[in-house]
VOROMI-593653 format. One record per residue: x, y, z of N, C-alpha, C in turn; residue in three letters. Coordinates in steps of 0.05 Angstrom, whole numbers. Each point is the difference from the previous one (the first is absolute). Layout:
BEGIN
(node (X,Y,Z),(X,Y,Z),(X,Y,Z),"ALA")
...
***
This chain:
BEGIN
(node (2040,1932,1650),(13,25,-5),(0,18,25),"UNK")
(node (-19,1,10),(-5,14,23),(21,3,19),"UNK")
(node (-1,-36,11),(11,-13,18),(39,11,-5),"UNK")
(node (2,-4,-26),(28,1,-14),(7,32,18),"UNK")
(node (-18,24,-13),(-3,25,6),(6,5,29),"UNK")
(node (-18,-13,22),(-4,16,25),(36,-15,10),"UNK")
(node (13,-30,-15),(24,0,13),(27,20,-11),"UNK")
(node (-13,14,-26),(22,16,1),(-4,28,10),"UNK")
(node (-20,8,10),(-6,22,25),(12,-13,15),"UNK")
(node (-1,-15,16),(14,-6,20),(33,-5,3),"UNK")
(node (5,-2,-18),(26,1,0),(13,35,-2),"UNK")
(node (-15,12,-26),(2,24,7),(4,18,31),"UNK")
(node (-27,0,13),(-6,9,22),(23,-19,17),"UNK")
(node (17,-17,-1),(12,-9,25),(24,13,-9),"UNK")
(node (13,-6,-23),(23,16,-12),(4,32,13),"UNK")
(node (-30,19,0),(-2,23,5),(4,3,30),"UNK")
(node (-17,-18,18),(8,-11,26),(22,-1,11),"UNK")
(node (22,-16,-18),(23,-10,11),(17,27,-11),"UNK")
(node (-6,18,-17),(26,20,9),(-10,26,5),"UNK")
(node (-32,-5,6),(-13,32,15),(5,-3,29),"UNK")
(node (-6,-24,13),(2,-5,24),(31,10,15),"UNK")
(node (18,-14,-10),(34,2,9),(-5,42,-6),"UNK")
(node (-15,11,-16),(4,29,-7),(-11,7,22),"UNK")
(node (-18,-1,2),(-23,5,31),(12,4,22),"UNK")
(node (8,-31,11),(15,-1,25),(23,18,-4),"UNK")
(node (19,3,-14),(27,12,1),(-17,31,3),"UNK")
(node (-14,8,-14),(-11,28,3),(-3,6,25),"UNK")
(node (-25,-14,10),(-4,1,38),(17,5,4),"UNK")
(node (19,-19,7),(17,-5,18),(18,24,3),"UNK")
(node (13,11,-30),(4,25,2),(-5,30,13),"UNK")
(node (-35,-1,-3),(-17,23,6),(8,-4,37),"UNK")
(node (-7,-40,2),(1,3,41),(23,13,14),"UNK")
(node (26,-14,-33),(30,14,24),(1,34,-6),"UNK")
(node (-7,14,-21),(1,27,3),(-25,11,19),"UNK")
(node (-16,-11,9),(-14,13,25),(3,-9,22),"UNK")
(node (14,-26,6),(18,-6,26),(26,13,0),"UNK")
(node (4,9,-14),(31,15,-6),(-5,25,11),"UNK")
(node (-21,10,-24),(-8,40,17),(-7,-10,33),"UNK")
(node (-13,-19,-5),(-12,11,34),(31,-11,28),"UNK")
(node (10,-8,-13),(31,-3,14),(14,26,7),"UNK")
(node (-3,9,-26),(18,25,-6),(-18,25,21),"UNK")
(node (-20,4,-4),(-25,22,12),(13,-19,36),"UNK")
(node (-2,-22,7),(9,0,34),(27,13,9),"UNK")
***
């Protein structure tokens, strides 16, 4: 039962993984171009 248990955590936690991660990066990536952007704009 256990064993049964810790593989459907894991499936959980990778599921959460696989569409927190793609959220993450797209966020950054966001935050880097609006402060490479101001600091374009401020030269």
């Amino acid at each position: 039962m256990s064993t049964q248990r810790k593989t459907i955590m894991q499936d959980v936690i990778n599921g959460l993984l696989v569409v927190l991660v793609p959220m993450l990066l797209g966020y950054l990536l966001k935050v880097k171009n609006k402060t490479i952007s101001s600091k374009l704009i401020k030269l």
